[in-house]
N, C-alpha and C positions, 0 to 999 in steps of 0.2 A: 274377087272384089278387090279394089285398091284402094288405100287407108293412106292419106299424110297427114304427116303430124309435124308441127314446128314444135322444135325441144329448145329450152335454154342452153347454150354451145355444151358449160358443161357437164350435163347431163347428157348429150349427142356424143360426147367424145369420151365417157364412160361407156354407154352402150358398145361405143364402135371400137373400143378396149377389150371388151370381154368378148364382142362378136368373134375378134381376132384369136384372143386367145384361145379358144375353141373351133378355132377354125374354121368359122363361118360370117359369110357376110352379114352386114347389116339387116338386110331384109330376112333373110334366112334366122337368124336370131330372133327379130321380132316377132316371127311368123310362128317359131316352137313357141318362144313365151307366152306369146297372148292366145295357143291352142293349149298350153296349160294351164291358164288364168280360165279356161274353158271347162274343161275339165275337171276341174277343183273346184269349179264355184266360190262361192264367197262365204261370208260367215252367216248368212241365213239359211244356211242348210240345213234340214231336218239331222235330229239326230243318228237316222240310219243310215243318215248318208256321210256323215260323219268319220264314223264307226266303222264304214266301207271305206272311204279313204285312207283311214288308220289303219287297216288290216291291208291294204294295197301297201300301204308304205311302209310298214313291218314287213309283207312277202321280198321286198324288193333289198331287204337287210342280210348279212352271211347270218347262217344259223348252226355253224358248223364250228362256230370259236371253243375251243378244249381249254380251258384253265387250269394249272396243277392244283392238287387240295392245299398246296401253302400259300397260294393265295389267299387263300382265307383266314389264314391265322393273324390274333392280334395285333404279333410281335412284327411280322412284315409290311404289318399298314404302317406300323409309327416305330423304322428300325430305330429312331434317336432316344426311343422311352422305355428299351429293354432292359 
């Protein structure tokens, strides 16, 4: 299917900013975007569907981050108030 769209310049030449920076043309940009605008639906989604997106997008997070236990201590949150 073939979609045009007139955009104000710019808004056109933000697109064609980012396509770049990502190294993709213009169309090719549009074409992941608006199959993730697909994908995701909008905000009348049921709430299981929700909850499945949420858990899609937590799996897609590192879950392998090791923190030492002094992260945790008071004294390293606020070193100016020891």
């Amino acid at each position: 299917m073939k979609l045009e769209v007139e955009l104000k310049s710019d808004v056109g030449e933000a697109l064609l900013a980012r396509a770049k920076s990502e190294g993709l043309s213009l169309d090719q940009f549009a074409e992941r975007a608006l199959e993730a605008l697909v994908k995701t639906g909008t905000a009348k989604a049921s709430a299981p569907e929700r909850v499945k997106a949420f858990e899609a997008f937590l799996a897609g997070l590192e879950t392998d981050a090791v923190l030492p236990e002094e992260t945790f201590q008071r004294e390293n949150w606020y070193p100016d108030r020891s």
